[in-house]
N, CA and C atoms as a LAMMPS dump frame, in Angstrom:
ITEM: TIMESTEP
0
ITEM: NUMBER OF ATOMS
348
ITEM: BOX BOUNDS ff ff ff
-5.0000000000000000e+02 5.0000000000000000e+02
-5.0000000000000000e+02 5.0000000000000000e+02
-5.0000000000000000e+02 5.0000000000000000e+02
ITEM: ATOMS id mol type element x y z
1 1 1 N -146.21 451.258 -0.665
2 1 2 C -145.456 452.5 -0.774
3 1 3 C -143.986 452.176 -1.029
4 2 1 N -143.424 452.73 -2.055
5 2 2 C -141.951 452.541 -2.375
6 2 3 C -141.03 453.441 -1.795
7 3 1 N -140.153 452.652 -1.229
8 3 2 C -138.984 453.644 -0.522
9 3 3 C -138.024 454.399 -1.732
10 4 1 N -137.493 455.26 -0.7
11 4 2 C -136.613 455.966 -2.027
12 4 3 C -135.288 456.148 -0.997
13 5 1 N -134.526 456.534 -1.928
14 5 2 C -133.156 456.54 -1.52
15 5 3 C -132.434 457.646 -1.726
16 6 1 N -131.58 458.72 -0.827
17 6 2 C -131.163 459.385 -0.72
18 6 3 C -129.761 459.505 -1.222
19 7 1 N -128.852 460.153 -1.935
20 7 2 C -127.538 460.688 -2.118
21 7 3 C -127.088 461.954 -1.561
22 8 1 N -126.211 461.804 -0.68
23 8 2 C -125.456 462.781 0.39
24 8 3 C -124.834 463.452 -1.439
25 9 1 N -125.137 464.724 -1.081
26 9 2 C -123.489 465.277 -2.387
27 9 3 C -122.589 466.194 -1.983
28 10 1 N -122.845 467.024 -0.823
29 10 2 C -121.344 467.518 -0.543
30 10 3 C -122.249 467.484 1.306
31 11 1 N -121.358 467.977 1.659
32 11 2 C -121.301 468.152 3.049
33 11 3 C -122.223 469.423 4.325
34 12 1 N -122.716 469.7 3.286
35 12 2 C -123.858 470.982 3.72
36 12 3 C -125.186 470.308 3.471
37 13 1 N -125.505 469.442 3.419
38 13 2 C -126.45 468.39 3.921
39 13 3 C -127.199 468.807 2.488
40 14 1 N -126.608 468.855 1.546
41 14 2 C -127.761 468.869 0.2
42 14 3 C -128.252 467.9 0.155
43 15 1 N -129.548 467.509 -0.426
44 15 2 C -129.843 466.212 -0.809
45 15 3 C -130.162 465.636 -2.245
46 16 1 N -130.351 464.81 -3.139
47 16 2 C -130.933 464.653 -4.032
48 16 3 C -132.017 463.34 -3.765
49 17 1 N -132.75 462.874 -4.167
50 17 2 C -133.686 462.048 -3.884
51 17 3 C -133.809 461.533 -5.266
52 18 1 N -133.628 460.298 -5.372
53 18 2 C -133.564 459.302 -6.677
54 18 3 C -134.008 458.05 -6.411
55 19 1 N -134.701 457.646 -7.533
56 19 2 C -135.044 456.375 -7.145
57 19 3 C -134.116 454.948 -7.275
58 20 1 N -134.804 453.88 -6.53
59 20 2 C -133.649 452.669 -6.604
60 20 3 C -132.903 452.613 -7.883
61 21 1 N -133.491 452.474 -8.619
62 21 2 C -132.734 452.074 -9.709
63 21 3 C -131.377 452.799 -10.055
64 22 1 N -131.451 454.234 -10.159
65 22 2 C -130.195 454.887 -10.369
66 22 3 C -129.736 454.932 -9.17
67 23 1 N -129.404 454.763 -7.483
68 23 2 C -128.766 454.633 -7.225
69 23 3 C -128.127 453.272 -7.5
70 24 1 N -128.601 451.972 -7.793
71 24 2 C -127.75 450.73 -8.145
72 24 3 C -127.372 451.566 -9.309
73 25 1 N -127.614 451.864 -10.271
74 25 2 C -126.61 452.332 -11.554
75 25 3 C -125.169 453.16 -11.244
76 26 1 N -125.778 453.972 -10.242
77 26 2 C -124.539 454.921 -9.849
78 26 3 C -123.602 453.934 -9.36
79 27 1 N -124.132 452.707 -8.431
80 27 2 C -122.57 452.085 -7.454
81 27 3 C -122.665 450.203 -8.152
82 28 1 N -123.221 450.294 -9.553
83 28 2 C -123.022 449.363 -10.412
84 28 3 C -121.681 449.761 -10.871
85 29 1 N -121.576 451.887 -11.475
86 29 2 C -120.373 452.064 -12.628
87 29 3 C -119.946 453.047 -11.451
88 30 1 N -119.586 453.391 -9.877
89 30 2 C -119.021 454.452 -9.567
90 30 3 C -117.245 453.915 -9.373
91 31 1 N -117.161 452.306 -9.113
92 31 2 C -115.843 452.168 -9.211
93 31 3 C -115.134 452.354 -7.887
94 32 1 N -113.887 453.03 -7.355
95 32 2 C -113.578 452.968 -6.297
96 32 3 C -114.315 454.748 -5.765
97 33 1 N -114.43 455.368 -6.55
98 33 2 C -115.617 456.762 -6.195
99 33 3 C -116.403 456.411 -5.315
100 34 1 N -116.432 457.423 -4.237
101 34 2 C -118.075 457.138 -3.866
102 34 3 C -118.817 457.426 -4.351
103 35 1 N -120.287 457.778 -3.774
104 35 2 C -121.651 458.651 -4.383
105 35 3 C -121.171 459.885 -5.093
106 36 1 N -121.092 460.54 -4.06
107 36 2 C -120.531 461.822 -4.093
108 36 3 C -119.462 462.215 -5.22
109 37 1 N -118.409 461.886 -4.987
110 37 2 C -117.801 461.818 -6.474
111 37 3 C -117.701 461.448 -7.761
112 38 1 N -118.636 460.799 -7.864
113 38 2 C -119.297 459.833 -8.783
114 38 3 C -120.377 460.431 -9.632
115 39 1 N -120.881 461.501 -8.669
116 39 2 C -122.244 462.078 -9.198
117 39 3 C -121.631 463.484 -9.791
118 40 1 N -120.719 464.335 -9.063
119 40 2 C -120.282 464.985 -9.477
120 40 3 C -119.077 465.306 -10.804
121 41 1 N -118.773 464.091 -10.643
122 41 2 C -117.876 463.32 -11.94
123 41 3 C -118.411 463.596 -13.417
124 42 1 N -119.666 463.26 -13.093
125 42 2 C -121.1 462.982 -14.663
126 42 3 C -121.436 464.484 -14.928
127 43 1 N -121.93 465.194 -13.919
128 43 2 C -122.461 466.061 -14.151
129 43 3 C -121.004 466.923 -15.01
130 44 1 N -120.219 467.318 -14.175
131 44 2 C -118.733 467.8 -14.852
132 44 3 C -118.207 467.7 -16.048
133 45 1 N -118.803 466.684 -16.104
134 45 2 C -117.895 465.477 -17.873
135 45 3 C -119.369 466.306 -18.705
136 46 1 N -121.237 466.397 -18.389
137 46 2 C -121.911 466.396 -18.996
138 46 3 C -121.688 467.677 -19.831
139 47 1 N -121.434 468.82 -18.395
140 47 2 C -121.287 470.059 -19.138
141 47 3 C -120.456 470.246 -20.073
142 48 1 N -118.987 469.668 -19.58
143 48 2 C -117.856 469.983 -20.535
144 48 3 C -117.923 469.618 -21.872
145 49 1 N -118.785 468.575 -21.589
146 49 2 C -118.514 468.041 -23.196
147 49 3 C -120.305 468.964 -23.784
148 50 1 N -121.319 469.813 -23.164
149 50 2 C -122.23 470.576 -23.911
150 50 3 C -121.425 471.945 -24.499
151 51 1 N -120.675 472.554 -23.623
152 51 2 C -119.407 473.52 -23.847
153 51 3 C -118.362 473.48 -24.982
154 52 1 N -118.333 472.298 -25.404
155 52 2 C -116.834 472.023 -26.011
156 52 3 C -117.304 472.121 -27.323
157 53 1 N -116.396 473.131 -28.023
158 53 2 C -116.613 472.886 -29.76
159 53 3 C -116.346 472.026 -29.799
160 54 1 N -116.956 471.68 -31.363
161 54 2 C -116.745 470.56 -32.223
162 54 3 C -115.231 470.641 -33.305
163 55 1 N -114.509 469.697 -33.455
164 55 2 C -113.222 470.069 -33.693
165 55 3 C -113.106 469.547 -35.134
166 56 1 N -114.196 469.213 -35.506
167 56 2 C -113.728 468.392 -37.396
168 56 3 C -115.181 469.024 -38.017
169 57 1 N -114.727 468.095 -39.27
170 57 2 C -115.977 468.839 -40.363
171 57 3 C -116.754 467.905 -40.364
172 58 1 N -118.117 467.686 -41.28
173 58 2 C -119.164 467.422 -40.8
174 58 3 C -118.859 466.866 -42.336
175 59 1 N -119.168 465.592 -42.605
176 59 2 C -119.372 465.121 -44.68
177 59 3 C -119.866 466.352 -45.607
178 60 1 N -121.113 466.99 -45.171
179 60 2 C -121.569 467.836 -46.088
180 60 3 C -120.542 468.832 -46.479
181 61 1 N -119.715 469.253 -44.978
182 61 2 C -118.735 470.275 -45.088
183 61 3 C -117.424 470.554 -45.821
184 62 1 N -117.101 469.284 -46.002
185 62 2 C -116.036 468.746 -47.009
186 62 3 C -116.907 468.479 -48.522
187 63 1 N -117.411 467.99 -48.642
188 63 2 C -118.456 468.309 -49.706
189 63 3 C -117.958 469.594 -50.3
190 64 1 N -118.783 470.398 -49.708
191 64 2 C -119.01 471.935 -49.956
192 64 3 C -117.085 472.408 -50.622
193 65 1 N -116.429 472.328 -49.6
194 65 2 C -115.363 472.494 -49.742
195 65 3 C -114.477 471.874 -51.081
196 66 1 N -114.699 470.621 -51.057
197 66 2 C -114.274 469.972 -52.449
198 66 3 C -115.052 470.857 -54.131
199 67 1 N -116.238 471.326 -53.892
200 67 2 C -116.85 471.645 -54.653
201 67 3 C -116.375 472.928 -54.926
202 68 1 N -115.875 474.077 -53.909
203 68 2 C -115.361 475.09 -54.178
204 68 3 C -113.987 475.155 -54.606
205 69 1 N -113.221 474.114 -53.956
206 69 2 C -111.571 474.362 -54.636
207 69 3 C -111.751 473.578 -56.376
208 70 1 N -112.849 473.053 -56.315
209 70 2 C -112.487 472.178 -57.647
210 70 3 C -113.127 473.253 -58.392
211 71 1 N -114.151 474.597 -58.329
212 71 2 C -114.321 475.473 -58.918
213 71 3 C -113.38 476.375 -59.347
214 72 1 N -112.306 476.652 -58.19
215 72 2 C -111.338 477.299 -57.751
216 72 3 C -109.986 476.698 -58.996
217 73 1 N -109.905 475.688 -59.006
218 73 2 C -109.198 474.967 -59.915
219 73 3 C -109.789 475.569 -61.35
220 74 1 N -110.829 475.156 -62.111
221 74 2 C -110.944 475.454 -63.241
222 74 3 C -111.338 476.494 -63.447
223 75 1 N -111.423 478.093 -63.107
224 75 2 C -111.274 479.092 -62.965
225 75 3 C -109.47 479.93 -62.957
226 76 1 N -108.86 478.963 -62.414
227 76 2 C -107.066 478.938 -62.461
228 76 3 C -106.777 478.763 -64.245
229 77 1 N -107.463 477.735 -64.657
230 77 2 C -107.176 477.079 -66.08
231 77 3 C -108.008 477.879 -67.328
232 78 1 N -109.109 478.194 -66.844
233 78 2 C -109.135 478.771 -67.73
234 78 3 C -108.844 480.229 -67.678
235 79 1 N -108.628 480.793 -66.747
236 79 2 C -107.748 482.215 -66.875
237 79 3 C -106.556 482.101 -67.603
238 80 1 N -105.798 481.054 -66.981
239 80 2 C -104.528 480.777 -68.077
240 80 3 C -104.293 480.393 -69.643
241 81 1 N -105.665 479.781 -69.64
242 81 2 C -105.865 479.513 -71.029
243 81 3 C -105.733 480.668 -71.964
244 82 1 N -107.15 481.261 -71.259
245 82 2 C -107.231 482.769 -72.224
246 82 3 C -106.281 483.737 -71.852
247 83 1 N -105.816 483.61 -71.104
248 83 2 C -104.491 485.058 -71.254
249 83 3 C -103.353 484.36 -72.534
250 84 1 N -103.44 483.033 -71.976
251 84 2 C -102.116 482.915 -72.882
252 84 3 C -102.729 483.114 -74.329
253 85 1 N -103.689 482.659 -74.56
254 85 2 C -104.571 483.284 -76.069
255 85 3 C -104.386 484.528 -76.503
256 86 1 N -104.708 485.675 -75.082
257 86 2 C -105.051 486.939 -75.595
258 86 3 C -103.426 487.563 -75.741
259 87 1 N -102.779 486.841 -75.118
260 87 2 C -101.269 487.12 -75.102
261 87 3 C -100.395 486.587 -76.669
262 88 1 N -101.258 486.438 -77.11
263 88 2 C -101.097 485.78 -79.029
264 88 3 C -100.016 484.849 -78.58
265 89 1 N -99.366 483.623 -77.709
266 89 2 C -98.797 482.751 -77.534
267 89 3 C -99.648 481.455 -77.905
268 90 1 N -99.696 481.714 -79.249
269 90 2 C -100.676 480.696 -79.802
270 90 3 C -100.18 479.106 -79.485
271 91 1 N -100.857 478.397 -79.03
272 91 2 C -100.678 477.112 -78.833
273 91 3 C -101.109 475.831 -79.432
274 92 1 N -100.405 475.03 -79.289
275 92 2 C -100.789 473.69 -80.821
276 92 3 C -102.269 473.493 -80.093
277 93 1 N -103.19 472.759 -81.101
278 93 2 C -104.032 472.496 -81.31
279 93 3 C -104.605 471.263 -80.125
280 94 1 N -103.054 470.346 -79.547
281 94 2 C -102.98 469.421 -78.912
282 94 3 C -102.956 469.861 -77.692
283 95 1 N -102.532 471.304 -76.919
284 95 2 C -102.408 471.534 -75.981
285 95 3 C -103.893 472.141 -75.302
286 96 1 N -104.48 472.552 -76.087
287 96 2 C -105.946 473.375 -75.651
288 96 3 C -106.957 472.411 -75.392
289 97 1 N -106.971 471.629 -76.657
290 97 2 C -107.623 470.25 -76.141
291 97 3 C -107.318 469.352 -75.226
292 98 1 N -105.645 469.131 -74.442
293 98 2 C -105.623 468.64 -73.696
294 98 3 C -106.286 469.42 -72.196
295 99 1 N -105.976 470.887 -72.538
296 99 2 C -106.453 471.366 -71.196
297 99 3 C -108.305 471.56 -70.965
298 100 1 N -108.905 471.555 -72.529
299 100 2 C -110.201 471.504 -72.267
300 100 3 C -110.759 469.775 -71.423
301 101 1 N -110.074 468.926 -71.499
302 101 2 C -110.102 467.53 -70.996
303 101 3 C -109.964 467.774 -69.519
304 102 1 N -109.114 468.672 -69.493
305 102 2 C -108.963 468.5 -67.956
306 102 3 C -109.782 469.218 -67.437
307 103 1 N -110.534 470.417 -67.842
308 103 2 C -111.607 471.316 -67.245
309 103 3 C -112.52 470.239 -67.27
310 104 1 N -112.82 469.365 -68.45
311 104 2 C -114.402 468.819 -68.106
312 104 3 C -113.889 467.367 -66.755
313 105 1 N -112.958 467.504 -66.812
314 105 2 C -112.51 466.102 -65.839
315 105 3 C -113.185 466.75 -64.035
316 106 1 N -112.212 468.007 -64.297
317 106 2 C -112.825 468.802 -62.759
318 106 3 C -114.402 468.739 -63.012
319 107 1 N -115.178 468.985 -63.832
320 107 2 C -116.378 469.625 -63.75
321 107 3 C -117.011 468.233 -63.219
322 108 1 N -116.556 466.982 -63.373
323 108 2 C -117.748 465.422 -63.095
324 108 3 C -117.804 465.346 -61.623
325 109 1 N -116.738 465.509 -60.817
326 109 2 C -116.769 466.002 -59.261
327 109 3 C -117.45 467.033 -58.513
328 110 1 N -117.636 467.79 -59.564
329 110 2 C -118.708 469.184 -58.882
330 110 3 C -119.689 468.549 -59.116
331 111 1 N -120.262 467.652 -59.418
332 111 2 C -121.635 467.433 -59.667
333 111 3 C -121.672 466.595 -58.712
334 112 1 N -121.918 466.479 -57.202
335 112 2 C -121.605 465.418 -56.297
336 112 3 C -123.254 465.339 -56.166
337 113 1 N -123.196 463.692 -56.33
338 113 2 C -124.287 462.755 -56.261
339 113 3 C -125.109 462.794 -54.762
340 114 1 N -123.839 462.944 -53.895
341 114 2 C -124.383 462.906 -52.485
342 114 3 C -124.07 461.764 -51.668
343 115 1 N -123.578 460.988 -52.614
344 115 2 C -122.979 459.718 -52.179
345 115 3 C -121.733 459.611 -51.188
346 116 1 N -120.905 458.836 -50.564
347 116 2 C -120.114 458.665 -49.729
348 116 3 C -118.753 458.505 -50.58
């Protein structure tokens, strides 16, 4: 028959009943803590951190995001394009083609591979 081992946790005679092993784990990492504070320490830290948003983005999320401002971008260019067209501010031949270069430049980034 295996003994078991008791942890006092506050002073109203609660008990918990655990076996050997986690109490050596508890007073392997409790430090100058006792039981008692030690146990209540974990549990405290467990919740807070199930509670606590998450404070950054996630890869996919930036993803997503890169994919919309870079939409966001060539939607800017070519509005400007064609107004300045429909606005008969006809433009050299060198300038439309430079800006069609730059629309297809945005467009190779929207196509994300999935890669890192």
């Amino acid at each position: 028959m295996a003994m078991r081992r008791t942890l006092m946790l506050d002073e109203d005679d609660l008990i918990m009943v655990v076996k050997d092993d986690v109490v050596k784990q508890i007073d392997d990492n409790r430090g100058e803590l006792n039981r008692t504070e030690f146990v209540n320490y974990l549990i405290q830290c467990q919740l807070k951190e199930s509670t606590e948003e998450k404070n950054y983005v996630s890869r996919e999320e930036l993803r997503q995001y890169n994919r919309e401002i870079t939409g966001l971008l060539q939607n800017f260019l070519q509005f400007f394009v064609s107004y300045g067209m429909a606005m008969g501010q006809a433009r050299p031949g060198g300038d439309i083609q430079s800006l069609t270069r730059r629309l297809e430049s945005l467009e190779k980034p929207a196509e994300d591979t999935g890669k890192p």
